[in-house]
VOGU-3710 file (C-alpha; in Angstrom, 3 decimals, decimal comma):
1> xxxxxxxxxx> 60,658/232,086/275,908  62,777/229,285/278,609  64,690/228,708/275,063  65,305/232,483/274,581  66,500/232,648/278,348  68,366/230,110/278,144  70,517/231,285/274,958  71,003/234,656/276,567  72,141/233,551/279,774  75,012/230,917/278,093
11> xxxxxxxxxx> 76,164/234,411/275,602  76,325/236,479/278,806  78,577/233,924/280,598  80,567/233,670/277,322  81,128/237,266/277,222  82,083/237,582/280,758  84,169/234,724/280,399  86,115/236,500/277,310  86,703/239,713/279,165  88,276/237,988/282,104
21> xxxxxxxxxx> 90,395/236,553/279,640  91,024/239,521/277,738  91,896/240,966/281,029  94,710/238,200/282,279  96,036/238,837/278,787  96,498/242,341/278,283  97,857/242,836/282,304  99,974/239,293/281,680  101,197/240,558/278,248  101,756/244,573/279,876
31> xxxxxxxxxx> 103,656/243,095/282,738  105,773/240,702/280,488  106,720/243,916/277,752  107,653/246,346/281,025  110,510/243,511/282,301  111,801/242,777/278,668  112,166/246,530/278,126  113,505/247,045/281,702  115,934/243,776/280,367  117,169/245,640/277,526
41> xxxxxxxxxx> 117,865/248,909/280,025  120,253/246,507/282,371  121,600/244,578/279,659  122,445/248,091/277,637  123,965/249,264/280,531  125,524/245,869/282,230  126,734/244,578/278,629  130,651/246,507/278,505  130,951/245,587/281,905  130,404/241,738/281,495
51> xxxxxxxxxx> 132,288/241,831/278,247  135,128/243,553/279,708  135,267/241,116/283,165  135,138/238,073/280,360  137,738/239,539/278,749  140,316/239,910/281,635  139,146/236,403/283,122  139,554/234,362/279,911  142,609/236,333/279,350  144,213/235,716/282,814
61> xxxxxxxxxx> 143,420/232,305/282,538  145,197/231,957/279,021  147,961/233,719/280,425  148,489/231,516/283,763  148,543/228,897/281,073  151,457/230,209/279,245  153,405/230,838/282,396  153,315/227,350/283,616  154,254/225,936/280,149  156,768/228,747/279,872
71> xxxxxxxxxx> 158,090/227,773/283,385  158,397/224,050/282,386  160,106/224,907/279,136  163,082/226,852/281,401  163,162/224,035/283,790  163,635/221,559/280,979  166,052/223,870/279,300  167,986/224,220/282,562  168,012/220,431/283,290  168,825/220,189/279,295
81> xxxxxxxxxx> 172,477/222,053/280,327  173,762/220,102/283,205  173,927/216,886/280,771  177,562/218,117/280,740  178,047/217,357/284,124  176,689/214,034/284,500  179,029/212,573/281,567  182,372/211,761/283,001  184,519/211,940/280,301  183,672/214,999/278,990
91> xxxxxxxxxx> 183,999/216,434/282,663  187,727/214,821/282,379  188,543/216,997/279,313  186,685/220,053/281,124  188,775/220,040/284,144  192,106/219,508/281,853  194,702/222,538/281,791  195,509/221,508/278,737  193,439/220,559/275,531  194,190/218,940/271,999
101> xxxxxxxxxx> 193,127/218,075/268,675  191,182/215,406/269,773  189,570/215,842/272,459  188,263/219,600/270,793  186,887/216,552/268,285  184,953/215,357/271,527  183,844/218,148/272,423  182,920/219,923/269,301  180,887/216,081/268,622  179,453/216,527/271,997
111> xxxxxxxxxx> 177,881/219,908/271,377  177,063/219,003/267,937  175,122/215,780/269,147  173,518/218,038/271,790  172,430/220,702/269,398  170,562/218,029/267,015  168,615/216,262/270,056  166,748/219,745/270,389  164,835/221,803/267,483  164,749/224,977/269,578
121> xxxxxxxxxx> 168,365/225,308/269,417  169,755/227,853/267,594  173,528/227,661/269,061  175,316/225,635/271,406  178,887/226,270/273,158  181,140/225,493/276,075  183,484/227,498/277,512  186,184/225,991/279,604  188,011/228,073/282,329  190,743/226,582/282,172
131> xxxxxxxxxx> 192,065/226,479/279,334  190,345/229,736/278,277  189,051/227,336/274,965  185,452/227,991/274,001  183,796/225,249/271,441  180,375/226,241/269,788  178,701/224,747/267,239  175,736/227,040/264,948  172,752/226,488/262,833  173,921/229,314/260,351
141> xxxxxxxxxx> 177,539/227,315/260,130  176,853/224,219/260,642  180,244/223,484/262,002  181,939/223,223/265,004  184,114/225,972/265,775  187,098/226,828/268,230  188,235/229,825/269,627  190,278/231,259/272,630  188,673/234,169/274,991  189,832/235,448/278,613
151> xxxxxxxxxx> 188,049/237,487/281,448  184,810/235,671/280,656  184,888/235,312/284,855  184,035/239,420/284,702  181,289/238,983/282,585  177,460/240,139/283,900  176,163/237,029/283,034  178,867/234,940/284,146  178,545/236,785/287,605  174,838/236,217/287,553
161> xxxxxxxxxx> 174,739/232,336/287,207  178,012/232,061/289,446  175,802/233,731/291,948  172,624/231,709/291,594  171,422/229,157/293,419  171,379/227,033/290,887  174,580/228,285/288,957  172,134/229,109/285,971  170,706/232,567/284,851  168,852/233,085/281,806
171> xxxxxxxxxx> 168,852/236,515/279,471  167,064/237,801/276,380  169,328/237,469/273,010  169,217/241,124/272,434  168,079/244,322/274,243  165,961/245,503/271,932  163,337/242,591/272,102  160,751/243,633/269,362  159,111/240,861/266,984  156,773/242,351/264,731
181> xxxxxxxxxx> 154,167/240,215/263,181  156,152/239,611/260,251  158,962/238,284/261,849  157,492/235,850/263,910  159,925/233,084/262,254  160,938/229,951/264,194  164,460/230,628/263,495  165,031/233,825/265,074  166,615/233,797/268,498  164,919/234,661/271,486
191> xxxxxxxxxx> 166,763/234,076/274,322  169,732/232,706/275,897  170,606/230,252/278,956  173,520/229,851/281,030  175,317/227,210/283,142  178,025/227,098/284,793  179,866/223,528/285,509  181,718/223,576/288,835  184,066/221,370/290,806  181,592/219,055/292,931
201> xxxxxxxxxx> 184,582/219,014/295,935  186,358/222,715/295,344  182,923/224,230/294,150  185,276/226,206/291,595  183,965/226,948/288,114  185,333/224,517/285,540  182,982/225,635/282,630  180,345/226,895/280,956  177,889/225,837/279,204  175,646/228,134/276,535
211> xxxxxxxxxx> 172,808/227,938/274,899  170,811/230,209/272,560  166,980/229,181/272,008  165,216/230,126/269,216  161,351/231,798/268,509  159,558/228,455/268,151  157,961/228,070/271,733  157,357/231,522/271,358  155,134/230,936/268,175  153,333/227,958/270,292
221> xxxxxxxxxx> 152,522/230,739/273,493  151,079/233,689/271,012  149,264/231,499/269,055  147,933/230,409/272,497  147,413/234,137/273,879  144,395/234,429/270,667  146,939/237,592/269,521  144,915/239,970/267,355  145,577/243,244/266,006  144,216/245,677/268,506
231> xxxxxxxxxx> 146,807/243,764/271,582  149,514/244,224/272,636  151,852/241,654/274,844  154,914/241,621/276,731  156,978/238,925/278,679  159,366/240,420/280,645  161,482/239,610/284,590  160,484/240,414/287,378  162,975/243,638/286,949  160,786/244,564/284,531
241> xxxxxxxxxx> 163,992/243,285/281,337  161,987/242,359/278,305  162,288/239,375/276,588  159,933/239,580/274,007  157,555/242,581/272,637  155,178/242,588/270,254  154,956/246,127/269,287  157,951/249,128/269,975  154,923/250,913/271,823  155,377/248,795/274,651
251> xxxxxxxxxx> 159,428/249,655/275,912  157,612/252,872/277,662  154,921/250,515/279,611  155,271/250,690/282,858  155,556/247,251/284,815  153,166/247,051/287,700  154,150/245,601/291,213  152,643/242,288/291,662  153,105/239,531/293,741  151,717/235,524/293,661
261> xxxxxxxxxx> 149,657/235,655/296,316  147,504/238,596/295,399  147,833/240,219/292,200  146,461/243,995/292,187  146,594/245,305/288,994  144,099/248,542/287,435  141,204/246,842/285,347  141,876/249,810/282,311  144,787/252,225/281,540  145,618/255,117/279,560
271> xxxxxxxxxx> 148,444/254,001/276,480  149,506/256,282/273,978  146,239/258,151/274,146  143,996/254,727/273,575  142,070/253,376/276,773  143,367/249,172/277,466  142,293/246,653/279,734  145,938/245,429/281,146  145,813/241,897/282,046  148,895/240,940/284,085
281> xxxxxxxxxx> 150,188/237,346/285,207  153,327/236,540/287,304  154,725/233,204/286,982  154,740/230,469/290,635  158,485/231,434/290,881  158,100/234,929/290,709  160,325/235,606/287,518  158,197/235,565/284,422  155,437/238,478/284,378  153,449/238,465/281,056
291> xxxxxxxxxx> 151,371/241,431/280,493  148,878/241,828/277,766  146,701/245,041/277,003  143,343/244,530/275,249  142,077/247,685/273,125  138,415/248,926/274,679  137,274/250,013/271,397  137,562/246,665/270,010  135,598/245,390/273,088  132,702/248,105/272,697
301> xxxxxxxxxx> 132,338/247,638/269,296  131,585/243,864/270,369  129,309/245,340/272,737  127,503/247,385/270,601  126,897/244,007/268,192  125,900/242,425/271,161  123,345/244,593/271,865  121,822/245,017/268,928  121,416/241,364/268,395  120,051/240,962/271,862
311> xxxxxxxxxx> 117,488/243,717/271,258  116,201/241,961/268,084  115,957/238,709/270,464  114,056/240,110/273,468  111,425/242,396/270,712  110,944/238,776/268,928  110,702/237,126/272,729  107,994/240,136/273,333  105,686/239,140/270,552  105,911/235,297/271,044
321> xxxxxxxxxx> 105,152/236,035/274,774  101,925/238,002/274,057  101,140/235,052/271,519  102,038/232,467/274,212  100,100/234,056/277,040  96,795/234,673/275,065  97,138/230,518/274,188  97,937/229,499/277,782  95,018/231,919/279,075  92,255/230,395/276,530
331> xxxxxxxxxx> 94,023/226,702/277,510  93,686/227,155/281,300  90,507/228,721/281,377  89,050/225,655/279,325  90,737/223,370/281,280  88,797/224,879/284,545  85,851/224,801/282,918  86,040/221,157/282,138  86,859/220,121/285,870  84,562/222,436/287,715
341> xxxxxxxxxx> 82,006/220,695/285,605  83,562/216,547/286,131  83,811/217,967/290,077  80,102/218,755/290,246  79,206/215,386/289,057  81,517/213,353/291,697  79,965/215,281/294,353  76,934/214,000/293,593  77,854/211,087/296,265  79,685/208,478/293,905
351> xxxxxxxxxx> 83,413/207,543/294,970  83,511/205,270/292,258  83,947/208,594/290,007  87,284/209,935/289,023  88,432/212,900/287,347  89,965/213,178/284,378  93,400/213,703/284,352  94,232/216,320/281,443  95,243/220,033/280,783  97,692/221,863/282,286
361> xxxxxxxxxx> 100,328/220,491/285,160  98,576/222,132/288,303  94,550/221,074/286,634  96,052/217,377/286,346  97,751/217,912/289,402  94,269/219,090/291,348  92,703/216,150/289,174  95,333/213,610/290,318  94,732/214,533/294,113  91,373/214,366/294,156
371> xxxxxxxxxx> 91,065/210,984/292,600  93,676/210,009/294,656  91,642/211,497/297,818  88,111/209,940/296,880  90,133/206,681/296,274  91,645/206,628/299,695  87,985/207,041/301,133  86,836/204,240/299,449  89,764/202,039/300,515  89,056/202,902/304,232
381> xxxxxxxxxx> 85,986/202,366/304,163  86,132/198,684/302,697  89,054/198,162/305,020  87,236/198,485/307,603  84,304/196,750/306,348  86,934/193,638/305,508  88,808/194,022/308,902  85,777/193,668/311,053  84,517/190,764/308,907  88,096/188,994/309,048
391> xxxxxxxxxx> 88,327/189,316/312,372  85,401/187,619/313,128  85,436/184,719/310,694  88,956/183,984/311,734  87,924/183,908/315,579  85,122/181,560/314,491  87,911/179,593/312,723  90,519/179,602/315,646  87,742/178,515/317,867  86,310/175,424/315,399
401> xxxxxxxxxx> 89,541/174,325/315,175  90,483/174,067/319,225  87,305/172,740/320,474  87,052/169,817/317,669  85,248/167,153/318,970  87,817/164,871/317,503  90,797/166,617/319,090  89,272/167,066/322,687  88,596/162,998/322,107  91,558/162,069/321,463
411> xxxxxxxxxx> 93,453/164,670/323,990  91,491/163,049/326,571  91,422/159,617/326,082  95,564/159,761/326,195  94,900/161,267/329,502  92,886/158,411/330,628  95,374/155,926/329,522  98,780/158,390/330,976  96,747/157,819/334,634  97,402/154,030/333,977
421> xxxxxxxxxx> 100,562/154,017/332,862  102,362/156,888/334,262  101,612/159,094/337,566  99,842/162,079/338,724  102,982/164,338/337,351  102,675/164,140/333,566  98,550/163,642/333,591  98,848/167,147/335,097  100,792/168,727/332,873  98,878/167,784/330,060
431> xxxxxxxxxx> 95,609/168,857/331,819  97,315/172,363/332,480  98,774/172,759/328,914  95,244/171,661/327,461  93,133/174,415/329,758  96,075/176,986/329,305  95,129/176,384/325,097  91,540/176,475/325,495  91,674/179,717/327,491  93,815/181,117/325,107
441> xxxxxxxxxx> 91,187/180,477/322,754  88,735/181,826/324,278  90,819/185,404/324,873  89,303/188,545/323,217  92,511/189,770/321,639  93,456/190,297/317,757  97,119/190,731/318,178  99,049/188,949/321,164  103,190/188,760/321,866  105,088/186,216/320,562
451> xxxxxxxxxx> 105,825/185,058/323,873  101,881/183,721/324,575  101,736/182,751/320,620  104,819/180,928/321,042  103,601/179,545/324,776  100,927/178,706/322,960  102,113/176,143/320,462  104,228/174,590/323,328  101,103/173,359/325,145  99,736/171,790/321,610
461> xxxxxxxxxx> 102,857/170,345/320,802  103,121/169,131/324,548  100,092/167,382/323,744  100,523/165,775/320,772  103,353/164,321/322,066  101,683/162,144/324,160  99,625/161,201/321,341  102,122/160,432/318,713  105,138/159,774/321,319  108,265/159,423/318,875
471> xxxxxxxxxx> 107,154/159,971/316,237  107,460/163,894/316,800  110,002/165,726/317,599  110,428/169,409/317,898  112,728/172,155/318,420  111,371/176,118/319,182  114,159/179,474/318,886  112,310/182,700/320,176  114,112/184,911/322,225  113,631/187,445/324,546
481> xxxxxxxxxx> 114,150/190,260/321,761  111,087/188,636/320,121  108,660/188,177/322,750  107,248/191,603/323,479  106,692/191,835/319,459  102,668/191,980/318,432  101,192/189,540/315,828  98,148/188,584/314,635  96,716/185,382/317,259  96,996/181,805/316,402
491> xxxxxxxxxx> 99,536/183,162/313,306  102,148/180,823/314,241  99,717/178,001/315,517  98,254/178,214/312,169  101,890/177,354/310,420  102,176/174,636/313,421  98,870/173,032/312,748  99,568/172,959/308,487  102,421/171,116/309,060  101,288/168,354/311,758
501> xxxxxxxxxx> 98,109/167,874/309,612  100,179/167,163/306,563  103,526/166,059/307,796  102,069/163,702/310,242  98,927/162,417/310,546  99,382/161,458/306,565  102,760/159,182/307,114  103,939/156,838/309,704  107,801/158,384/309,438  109,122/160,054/312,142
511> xxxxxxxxxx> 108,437/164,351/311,773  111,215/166,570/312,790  109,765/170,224/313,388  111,443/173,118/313,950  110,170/176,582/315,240  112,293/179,793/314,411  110,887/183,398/315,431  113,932/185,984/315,197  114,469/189,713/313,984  116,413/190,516/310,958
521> xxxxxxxxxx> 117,480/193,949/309,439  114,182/195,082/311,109  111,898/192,716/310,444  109,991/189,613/312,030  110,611/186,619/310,155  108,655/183,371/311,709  109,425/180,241/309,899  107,857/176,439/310,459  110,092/173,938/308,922  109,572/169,928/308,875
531> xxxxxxxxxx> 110,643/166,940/307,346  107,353/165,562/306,151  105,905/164,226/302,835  105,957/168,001/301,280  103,517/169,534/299,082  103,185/168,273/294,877  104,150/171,169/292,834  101,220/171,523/291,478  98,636/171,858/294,828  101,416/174,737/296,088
541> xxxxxxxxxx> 101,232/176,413/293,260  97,527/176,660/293,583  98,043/177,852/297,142  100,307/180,457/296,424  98,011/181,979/293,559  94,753/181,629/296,332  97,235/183,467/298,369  97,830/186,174/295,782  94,606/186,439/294,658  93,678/188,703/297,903
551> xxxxxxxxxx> 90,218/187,591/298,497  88,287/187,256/301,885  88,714/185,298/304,742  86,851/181,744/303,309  85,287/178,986/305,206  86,102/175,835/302,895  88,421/174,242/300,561  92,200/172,800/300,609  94,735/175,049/303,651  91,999/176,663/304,635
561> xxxxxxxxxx> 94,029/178,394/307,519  97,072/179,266/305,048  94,478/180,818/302,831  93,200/183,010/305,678  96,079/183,827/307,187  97,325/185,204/304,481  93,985/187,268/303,920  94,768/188,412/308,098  98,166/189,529/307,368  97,213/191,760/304,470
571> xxxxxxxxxx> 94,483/193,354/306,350  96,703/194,106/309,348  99,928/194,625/307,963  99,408/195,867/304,181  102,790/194,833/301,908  104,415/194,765/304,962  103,835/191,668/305,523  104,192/187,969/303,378  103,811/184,466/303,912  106,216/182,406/301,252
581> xxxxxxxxxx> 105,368/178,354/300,796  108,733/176,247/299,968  108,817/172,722/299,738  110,901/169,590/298,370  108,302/166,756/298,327  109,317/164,068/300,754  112,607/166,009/301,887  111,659/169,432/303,168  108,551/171,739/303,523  109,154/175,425/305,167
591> xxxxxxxxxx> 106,433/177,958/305,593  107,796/181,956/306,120  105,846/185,065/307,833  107,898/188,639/307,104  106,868/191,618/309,037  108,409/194,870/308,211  108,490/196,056/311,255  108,053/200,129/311,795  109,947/202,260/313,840  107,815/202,506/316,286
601> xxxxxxxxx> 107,214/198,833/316,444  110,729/198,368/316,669  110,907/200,828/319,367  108,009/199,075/321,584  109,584/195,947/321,402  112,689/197,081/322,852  111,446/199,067/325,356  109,222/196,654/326,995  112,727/193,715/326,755
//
């Protein structure tokens, strides 16, 4: 019968737990179809817009493009016609009333040699003022020619560069500017350039100098501009003169006002009964306006293609959703399951129990954060647990090791002989430093300022002094910005005591000791250097790995109080604190505490200086 129960109870939580499940699915997978259909609404409706903005921005871009190389290419072709001026001796035969045979054979190998250092060129001449001589040399000739003209002074063009700043002016080769496709050859002349030489003292026109460019850069710009069928393109001045058409359509478009600094142009207009998006750029000097209009049915019909495509992507996105969601349901749900069950059993009391870290991000994340909770706990509490312990066994050792029988003998029997030898003075100085010491000892504190540690160690050094006279010497750096600072007691004593057990009571030489307690970058660094025997490799290599090792405060053995402060730092100070062993047996032995101090350590310290 408990058997029977017991089956029916585990189906009815099974078949609650599938209709939740079916539930999150089918409002999950509802809510998911509603925003990919409301998706394909916007993107239906949004789709000739974007295409049509991408258009005119790719477009405008390719077309600021064009205009600066375009600009460049008239500034080199400019520069390319005042080589006549800069070469003296042709200047010489310029400004001559009177020309013959040979130098027309200078000129006419001048031009010739100018024409060939170009391959845009598709004729080159000079005509000199005065002597009313014009010299030209031609691709379809090949040969220099010479004739005579007048009144070239009355000509438009001639009045137009004469007039210009920069006695240049530039117009198309013909009037009727129209290139279809087909004749989009290199050779064909585009456009022509003019300069006009003048007297650098008089400022009179000697000459001038003409050049006809052919369709070659122009092949480079369209095949630039992505030209298809349905566009049409037109570079024109900024009076609206074309220079080059792509289609007779276009001599009837009007030319829209536009200026560098903000170009309004309409996004669409109406052209020979067909809708266009007119894209419209006017060169940095305000000369060269390139207009290009981009047919809307070719742009819809991309739009419709579009769409279609992204239909068929966001139906196939719908089904893999509903797929997806049922799999991540079922996944998460199990998942759950599994840690409400591992949760139950660490609740039972045991921090030693973790979680198991699995299933989806926010169930390892939970899992992760628990462990990592239950793990804290446990460290506290044995921190504690070690903390009070330390702190008692190392008060027991500080103690043990200031009231030795053997020290107190020997402190005291100098100070019997001192009253023989030397007066009152010194015998009570040593009597004051050795009571100051043994109430220090005696204090209830864990962590004291530098300036009593380092007080401290004076009095003990004071006293061994008198014991081992020259054979010790010392020198102690703590200042003020030190002394407020808190430390762990008998830390630096314990680094003190090391080194006069080992560096002098073991060897007759003279030990030089020196005391160093400063801040750096933020931290404490305390550092006990002498000059004694040293430690062998081998013992400080077995004090650094007790030191590493991390275990309890201990009560026997080799560096007992190395080993235990060490264990003291730890428990006070974490990994903010070290204590690093270096020595060179029989040349140099240093000991090193680092405390990271915090910031509000750091704070304290200065404060109370």
């Amino acid at each position: 019968m408990k058997l029977f129960h017991a089956k029916k109870l585990r189906s009815g939580l099974k078949t609650l737990f599938s209709h939740i499940s079916v539930q999150i699915i089918m409002i999950v997978g509802t809510t998911v179809v509603l925003v990919l259909l409301c998706t394909v609404m916007f993107f239906y409706h949004s789709t000739v817009k974007i295409i049509r903005t991408n258009a005119v921005r790719s477009n405008e871009i390719i077309l600021e493009q064009f205009n600066n190389g375009f600009e460049t290419y008239i500034a080199e072709l400019k520069n390319f016609t005042l080589n006549v001026r800069m070469d003296s001796g042709i200047l010489s035969i310029i400004e001559s009333p009177d020309i013959g045979y040979i130098e027309q054979e200078t000129l006419g190998n001048y031009m010739k040699a100018m024409f060939y250092s170009r391959h845009d060129l598709y004729d080159i001449s000079v005509h000199m003022l005065r002597n009313d001589t014009m010299i030209r040399f031609s691709r379809d000739t090949k040969k220099v020619s010479v004739s005579h003209e007048t009144n070239i002074e009355q000509e438009d063009w001639f009045l137009a560069a004469a007039s210009s700043p920069d006695y240049s002016c530039i117009a198309p080769y013909r009037p009727d500017v129209c290139y279809p496709e087909e004749s989009f050859a290199s050779s064909a002349p585009f456009l022509r350039i003019y300069r006009v030489i003048i007297n650098a003292y008089t400022k009179k026109p000697l000459a001038v100098v003409e050049a006809t460019c052919d369709m070659s850069i122009m092949n480079s710009i369209i095949k630039d501009l992505g030209q298809d069928k349905s566009s049409l393109f037109r570079l024109s001045d900024q009076d609206g003169t074309p220079y080059f058409l792509n289609s007779p359509q276009l001599t009837d478009l009007p030319v829209f006002p536009l200026s560098t600094e903000d170009t309004a142009k309409p996004e669409s207009v109406m052209f020979h009964n067909d809708e266009y998006l007119c894209v419209t750029h006017l060169s940095k000097d305000g000369h060269w306006l390139l207009t290009k209009l981009i047919s809307v049915d070719t742009l819809t019909a991309q739009n419709i293609s579009s769409r279609n495509i992204s239909l068929l992507v966001l139906i196939t996105a719908t089904v893999i959703s509903i797929t997806a969601i049922a799999f991540l349901v079922h996944f998460l749900t199990r998942s759950l399951k599994r840690l409400s069950s591992q949760m139950d059993q660490a609740g039972k009391g045991d921090l030693k129990t973790t979680l198991e870290e699995t299933g989806s991000y926010e169930t390892r994340m939970l899992a992760h954060r628990y462990n990592a909770m239950i793990q804290q706990i446990d460290e506290l509490i044995q921190k504690n647990y070690v903390m009070a312990l330390g702190e008692k066994t190392a008060k027991l050792q500080a103690l043990e090791s200031q009231v030795n029988p053997h020290f107190l003998y020997n402190s005291l029997q100098v100070i019997s002989s001192r009253t023989i030898v030397t007066g009152d003075r010194e015998i009570y100085k040593m009597i004051e430093a050795l009571a100051a010491n043994l109430r220090y000892a005696f204090k209830e504190s864990v962590l004291v300022p530098v300036s009593l540690e380092v007080q401290y160690v004076r009095n003990y050094l004071l006293l061994l002094k008198a014991r081992f006279e020259d054979r010790l010497s010392t020198d102690i750096e703590a200042g003020d910005d030190v002394s407020r600072i808190m430390i762990p007691k008998l830390a630096i004593f314990t680094l003190i005591e090391n080194s006069v057990s080992h560096g002098l009571e073991t060897s007759m030489k003279q030990l030089r000791m020196e005391l160093k307690v400063q801040l750096d970058q933020g931290s404490l660094i305390i550092s006990v250097t002498d000059n004694g025997p040293g430690i062998p490799p081998d013992t400080l290599e077995r004090i650094i790995t007790d030191c590493s090792a991390g275990d309890m405060l201990v009560s026997n053995g080799e560096h007992i109080g190395l080993r235990n402060l060490n264990t003291r730092l730890k428990i006070y100070y974490g990994d903010r604190a070290s204590l690093r062993l270096r020595s060179s047996p029989g040349i140099r032995t240093e000991a090193v505490i680092t405390i990271h101090l915090t910031d509000e350590e750091t704070t304290d310290a200065c404060i109370t200086h």
